[in-house]
Backbone atoms as SQL, in Angstrom:
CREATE TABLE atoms (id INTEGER PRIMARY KEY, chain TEXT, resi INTEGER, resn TEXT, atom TEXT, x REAL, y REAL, z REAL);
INSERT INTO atoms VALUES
  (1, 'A', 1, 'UNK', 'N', -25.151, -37.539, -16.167),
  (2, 'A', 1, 'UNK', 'CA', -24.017, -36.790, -15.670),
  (3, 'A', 1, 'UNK', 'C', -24.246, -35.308, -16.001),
  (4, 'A', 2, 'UNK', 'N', -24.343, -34.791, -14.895),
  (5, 'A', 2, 'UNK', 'CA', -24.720, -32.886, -15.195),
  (6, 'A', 2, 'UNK', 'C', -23.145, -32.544, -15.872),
  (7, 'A', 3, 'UNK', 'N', -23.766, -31.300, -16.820),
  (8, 'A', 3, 'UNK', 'CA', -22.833, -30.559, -17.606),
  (9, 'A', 3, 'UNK', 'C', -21.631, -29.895, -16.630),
  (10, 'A', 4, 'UNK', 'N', -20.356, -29.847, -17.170),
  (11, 'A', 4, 'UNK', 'CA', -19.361, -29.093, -16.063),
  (12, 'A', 4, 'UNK', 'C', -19.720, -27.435, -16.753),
  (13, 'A', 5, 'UNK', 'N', -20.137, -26.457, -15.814),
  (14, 'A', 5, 'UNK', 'CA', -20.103, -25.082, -15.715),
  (15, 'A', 5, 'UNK', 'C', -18.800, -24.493, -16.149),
  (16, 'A', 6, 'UNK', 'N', -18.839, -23.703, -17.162),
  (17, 'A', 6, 'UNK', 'CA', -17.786, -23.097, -17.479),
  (18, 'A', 6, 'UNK', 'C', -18.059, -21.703, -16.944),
  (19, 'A', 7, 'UNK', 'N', -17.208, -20.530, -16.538),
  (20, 'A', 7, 'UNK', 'CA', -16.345, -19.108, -15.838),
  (21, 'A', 7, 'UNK', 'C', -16.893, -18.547, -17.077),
  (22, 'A', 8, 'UNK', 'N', -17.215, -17.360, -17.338),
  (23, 'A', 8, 'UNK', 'CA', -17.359, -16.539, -18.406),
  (24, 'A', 8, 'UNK', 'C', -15.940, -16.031, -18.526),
  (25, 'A', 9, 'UNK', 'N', -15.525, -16.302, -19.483),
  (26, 'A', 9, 'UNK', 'CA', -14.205, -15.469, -20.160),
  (27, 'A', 9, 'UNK', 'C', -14.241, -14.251, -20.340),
  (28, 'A', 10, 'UNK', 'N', -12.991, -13.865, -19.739),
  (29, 'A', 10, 'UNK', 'CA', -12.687, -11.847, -20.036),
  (30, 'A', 10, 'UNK', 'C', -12.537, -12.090, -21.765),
  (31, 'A', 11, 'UNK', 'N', -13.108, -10.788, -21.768),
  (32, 'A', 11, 'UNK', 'CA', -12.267, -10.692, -23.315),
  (33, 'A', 11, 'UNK', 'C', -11.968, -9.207, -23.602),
  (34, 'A', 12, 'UNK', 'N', -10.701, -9.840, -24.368),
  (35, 'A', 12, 'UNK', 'CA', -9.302, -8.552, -24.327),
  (36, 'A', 12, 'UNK', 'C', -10.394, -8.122, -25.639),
  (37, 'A', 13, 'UNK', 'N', -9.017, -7.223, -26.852),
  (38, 'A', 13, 'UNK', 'CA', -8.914, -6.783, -27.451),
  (39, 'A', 13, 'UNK', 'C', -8.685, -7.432, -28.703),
  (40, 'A', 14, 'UNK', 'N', -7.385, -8.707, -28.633),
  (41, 'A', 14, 'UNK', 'CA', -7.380, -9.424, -29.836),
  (42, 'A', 14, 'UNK', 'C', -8.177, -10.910, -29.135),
  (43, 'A', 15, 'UNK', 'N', -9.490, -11.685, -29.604),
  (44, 'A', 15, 'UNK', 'CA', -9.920, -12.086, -29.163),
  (45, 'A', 15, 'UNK', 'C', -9.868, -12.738, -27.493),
  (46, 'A', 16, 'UNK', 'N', -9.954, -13.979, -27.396),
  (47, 'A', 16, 'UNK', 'CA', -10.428, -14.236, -25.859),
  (48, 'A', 16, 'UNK', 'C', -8.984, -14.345, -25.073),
  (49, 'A', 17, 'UNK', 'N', -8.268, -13.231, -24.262),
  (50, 'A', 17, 'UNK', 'CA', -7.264, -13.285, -23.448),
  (51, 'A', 17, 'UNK', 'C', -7.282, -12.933, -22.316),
  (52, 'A', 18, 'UNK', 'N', -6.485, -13.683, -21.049),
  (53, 'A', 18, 'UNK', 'CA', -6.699, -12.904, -19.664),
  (54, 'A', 18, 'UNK', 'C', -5.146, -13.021, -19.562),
  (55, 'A', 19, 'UNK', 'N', -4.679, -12.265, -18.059),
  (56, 'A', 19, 'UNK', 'CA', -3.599, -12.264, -17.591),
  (57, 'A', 19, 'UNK', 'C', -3.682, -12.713, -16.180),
  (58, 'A', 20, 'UNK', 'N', -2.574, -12.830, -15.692),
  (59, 'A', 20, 'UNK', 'CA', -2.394, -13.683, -14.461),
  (60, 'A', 20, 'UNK', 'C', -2.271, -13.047, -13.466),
  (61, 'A', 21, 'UNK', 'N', -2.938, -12.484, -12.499),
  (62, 'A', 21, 'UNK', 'CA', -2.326, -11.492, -11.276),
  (63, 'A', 21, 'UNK', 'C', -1.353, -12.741, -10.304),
  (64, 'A', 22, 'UNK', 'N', -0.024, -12.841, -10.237),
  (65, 'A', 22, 'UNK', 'CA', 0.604, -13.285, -8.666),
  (66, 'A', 22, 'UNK', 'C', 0.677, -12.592, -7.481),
  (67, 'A', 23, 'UNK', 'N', 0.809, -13.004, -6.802),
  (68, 'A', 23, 'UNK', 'CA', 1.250, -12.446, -5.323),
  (69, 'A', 23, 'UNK', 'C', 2.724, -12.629, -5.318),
  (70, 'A', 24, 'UNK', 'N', 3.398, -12.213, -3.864),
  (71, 'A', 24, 'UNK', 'CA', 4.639, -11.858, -4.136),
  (72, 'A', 24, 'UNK', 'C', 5.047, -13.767, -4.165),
  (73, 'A', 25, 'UNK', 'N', 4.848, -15.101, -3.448),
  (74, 'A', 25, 'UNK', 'CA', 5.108, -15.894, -3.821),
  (75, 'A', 25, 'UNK', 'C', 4.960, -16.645, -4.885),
  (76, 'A', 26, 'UNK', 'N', 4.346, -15.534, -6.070),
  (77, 'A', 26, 'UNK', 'CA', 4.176, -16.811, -7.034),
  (78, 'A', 26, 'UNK', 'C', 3.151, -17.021, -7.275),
  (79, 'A', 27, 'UNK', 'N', 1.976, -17.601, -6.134),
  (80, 'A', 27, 'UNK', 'CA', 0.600, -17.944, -6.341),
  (81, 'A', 27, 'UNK', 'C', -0.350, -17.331, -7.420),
  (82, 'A', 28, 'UNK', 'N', -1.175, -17.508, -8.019),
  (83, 'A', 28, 'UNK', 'CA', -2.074, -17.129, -9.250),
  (84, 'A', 28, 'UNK', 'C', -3.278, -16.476, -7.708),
  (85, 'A', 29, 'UNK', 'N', -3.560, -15.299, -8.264),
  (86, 'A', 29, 'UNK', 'CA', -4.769, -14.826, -7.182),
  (87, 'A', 29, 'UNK', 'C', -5.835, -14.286, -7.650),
  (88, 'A', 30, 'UNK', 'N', -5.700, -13.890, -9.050),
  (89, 'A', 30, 'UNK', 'CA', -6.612, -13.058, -9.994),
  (90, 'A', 30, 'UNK', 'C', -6.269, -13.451, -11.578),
  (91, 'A', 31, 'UNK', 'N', -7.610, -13.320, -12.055),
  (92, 'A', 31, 'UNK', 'CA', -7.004, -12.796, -13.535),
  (93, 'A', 31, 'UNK', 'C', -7.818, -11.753, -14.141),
  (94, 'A', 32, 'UNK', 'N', -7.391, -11.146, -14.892),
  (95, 'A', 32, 'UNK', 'CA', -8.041, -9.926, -15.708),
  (96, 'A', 32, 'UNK', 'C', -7.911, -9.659, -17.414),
  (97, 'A', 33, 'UNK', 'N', -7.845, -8.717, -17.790),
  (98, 'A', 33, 'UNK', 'CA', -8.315, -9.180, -19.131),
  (99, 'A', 33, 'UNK', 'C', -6.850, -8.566, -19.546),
  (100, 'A', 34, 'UNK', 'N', -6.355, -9.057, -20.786),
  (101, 'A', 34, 'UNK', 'CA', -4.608, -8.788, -20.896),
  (102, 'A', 34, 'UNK', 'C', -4.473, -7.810, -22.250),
  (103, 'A', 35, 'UNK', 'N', -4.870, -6.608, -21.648),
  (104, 'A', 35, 'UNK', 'CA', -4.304, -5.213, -22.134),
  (105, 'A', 35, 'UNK', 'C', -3.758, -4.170, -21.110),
  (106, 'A', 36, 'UNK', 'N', -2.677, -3.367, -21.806),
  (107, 'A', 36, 'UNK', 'CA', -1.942, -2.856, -20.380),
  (108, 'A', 36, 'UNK', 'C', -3.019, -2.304, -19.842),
  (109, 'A', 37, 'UNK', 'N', -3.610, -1.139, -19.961),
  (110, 'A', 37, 'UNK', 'CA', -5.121, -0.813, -19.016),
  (111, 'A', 37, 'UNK', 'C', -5.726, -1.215, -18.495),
  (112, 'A', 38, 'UNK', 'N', -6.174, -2.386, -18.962),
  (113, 'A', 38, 'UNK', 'CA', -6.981, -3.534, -17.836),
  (114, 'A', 38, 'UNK', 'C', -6.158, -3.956, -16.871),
  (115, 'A', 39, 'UNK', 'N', -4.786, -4.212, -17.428),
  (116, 'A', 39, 'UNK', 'CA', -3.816, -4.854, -16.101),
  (117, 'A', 39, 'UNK', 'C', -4.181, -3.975, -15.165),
  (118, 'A', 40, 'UNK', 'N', -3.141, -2.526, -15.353),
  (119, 'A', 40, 'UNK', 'CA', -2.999, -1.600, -14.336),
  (120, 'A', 40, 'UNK', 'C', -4.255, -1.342, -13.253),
  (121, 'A', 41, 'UNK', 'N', -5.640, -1.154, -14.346),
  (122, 'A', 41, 'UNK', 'CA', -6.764, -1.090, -13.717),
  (123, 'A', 41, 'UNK', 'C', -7.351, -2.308, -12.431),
  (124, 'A', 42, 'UNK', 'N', -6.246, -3.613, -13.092),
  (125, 'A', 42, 'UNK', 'CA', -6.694, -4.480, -12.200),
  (126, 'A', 42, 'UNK', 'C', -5.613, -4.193, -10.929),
  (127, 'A', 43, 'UNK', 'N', -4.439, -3.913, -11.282),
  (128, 'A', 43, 'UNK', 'CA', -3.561, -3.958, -9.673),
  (129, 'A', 43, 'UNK', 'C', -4.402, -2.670, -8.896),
  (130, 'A', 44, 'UNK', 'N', -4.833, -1.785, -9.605),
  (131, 'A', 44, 'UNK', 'CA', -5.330, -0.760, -8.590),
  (132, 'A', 44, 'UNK', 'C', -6.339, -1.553, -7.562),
  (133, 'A', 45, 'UNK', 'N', -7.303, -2.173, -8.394),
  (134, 'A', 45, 'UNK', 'CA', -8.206, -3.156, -7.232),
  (135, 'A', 45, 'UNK', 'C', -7.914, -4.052, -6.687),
  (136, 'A', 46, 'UNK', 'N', -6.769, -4.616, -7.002),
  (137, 'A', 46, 'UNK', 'CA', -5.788, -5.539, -6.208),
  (138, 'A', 46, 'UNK', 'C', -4.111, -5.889, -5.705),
  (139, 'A', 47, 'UNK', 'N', -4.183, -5.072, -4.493),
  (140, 'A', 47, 'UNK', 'CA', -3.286, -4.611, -3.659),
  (141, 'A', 47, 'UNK', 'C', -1.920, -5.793, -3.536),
  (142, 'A', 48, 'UNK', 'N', -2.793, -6.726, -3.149),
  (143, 'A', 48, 'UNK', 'CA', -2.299, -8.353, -3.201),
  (144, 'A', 48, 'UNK', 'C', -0.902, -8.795, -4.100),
  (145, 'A', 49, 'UNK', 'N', -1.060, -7.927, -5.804),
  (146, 'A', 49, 'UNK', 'CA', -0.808, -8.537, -6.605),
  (147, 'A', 49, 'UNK', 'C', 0.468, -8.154, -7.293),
  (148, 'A', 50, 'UNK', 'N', 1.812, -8.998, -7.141),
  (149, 'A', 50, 'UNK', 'CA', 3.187, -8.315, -7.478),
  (150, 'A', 50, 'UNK', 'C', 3.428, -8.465, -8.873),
  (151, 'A', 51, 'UNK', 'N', 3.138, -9.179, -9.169),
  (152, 'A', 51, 'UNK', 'CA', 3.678, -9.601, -10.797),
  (153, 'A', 51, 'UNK', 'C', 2.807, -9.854, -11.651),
  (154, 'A', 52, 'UNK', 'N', 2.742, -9.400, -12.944),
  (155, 'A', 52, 'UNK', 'CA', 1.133, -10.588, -13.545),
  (156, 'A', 52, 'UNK', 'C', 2.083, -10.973, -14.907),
  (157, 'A', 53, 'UNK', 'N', 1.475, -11.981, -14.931),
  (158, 'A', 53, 'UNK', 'CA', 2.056, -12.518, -16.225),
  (159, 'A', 53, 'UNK', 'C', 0.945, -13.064, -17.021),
  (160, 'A', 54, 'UNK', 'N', 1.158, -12.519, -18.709),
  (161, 'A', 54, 'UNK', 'CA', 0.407, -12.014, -19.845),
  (162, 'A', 54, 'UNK', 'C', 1.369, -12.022, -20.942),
  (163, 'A', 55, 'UNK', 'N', 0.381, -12.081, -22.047),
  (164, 'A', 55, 'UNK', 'CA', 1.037, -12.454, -23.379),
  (165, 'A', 55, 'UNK', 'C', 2.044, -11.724, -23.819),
  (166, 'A', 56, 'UNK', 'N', 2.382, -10.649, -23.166),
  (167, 'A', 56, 'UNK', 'CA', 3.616, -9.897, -23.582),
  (168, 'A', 56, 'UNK', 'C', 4.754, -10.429, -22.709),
  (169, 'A', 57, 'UNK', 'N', 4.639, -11.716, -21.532),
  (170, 'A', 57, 'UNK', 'CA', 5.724, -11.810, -20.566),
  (171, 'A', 57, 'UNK', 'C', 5.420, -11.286, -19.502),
  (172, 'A', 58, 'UNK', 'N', 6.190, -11.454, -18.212),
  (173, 'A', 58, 'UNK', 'CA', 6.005, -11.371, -17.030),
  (174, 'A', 58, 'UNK', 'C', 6.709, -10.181, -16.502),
  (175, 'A', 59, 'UNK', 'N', 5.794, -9.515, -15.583),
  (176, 'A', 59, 'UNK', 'CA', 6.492, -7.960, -15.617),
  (177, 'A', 59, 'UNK', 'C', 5.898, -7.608, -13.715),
  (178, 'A', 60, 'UNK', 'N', 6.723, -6.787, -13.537),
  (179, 'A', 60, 'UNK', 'CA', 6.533, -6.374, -11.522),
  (180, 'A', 60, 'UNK', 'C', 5.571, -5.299, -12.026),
  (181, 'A', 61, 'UNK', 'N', 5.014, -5.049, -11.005),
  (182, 'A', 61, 'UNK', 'CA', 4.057, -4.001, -10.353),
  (183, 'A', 61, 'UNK', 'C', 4.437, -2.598, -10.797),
  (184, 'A', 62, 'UNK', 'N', 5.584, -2.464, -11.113),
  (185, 'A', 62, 'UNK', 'CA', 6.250, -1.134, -11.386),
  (186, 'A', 62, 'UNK', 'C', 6.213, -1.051, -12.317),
  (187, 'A', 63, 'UNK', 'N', 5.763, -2.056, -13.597),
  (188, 'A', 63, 'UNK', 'CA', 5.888, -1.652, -15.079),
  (189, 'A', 63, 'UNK', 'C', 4.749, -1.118, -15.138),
  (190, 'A', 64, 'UNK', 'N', 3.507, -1.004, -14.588),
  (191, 'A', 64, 'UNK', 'CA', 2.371, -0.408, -15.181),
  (192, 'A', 64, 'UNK', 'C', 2.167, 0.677, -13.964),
  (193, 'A', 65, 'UNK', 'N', 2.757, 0.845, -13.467),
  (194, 'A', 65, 'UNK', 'CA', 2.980, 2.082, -12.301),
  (195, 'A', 65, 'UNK', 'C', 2.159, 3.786, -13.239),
  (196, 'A', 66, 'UNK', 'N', 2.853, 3.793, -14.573),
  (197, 'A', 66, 'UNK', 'CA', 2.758, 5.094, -15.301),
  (198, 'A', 66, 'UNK', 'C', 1.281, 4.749, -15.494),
  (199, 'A', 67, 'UNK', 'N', 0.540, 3.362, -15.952),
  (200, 'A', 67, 'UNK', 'CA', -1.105, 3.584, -16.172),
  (201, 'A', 67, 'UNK', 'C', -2.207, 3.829, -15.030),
  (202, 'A', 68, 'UNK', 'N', -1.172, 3.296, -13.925),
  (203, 'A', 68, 'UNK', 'CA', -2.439, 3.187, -12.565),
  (204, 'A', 68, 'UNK', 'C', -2.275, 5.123, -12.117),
  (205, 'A', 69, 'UNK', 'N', -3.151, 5.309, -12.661),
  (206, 'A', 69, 'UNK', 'CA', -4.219, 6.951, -12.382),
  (207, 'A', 69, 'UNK', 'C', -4.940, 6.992, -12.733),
  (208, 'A', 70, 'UNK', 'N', -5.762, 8.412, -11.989),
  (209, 'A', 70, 'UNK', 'CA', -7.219, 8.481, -12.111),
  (210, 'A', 70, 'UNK', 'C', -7.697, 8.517, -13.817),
  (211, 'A', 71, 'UNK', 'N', -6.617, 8.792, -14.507),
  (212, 'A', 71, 'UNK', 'CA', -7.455, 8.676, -15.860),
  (213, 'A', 71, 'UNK', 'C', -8.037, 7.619, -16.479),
  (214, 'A', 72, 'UNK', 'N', -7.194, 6.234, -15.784),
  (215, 'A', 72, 'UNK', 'CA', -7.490, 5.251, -16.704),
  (216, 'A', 72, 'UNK', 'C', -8.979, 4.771, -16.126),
  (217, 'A', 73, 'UNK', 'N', -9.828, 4.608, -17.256),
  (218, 'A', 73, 'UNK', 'CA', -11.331, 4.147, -16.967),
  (219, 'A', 73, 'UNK', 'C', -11.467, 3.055, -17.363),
  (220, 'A', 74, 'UNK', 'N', -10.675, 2.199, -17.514),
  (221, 'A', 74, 'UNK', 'CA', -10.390, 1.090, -18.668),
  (222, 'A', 74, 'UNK', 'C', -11.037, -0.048, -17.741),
  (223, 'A', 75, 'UNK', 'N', -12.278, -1.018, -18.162),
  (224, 'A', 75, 'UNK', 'CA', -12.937, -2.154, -17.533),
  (225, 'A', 75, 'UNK', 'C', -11.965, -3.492, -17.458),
  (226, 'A', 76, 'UNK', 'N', -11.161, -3.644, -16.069),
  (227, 'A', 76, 'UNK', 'CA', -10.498, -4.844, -16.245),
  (228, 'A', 76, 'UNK', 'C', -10.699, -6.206, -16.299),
  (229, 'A', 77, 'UNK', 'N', -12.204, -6.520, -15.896),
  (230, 'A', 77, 'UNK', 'CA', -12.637, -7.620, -16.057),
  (231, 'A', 77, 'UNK', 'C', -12.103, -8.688, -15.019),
  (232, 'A', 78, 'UNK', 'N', -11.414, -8.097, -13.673),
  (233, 'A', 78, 'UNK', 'CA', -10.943, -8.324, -12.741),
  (234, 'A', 78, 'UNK', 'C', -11.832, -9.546, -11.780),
  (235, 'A', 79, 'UNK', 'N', -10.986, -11.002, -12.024),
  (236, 'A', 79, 'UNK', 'CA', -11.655, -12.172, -11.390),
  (237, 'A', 79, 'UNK', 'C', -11.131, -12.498, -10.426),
  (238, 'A', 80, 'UNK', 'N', -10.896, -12.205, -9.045),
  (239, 'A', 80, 'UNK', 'CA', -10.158, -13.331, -7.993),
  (240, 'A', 80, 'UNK', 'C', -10.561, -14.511, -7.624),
  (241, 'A', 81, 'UNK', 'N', -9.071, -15.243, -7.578),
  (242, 'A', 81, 'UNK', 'CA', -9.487, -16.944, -7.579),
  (243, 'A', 81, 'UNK', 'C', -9.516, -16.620, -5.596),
  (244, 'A', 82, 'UNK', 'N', -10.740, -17.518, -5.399),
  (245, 'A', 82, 'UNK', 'CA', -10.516, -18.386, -4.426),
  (246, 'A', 82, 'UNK', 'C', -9.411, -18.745, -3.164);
């Protein structure tokens, strides 16, 4: 029986964490690595994505509104599912 392939894990800041990108129904479409910077960094590359929910709780598109600019350089580790 061949081995099941495991996804390489994002990894945050306090060891191995991701966050959840949704779409506006709900659906899981992405995940990224779960620090606010990485979030924000991830909605910038994904347009798709209304809500993400992460270890701090579930928050709209507008809470990380103040990080998504050109300053943030922050690597989100940005995975879309399928």
């Amino acid at each position: 029986m061949p081995a099941k392939r495991r996804k390489p894990e994002p990894i945050g800041t306090i060891g191995i964490t991701k966050a959840t990108l949704l779409n506006k129904r709900g659906t899981r479409i992405a995940y990224c690595m779960d620090t606010p910077n990485a979030i924000a960094k991830a909605l910038m590359k994904e347009p798709r994505a209304a809500k993400v929910k992460s270890i701090l709780g579930t928050h709209a598109r507008e809470h990380y509104k103040p990080r998504m600019a050109p300053w943030n350089k922050a690597r989100s580790g940005l995975v879309r599912i399928k």
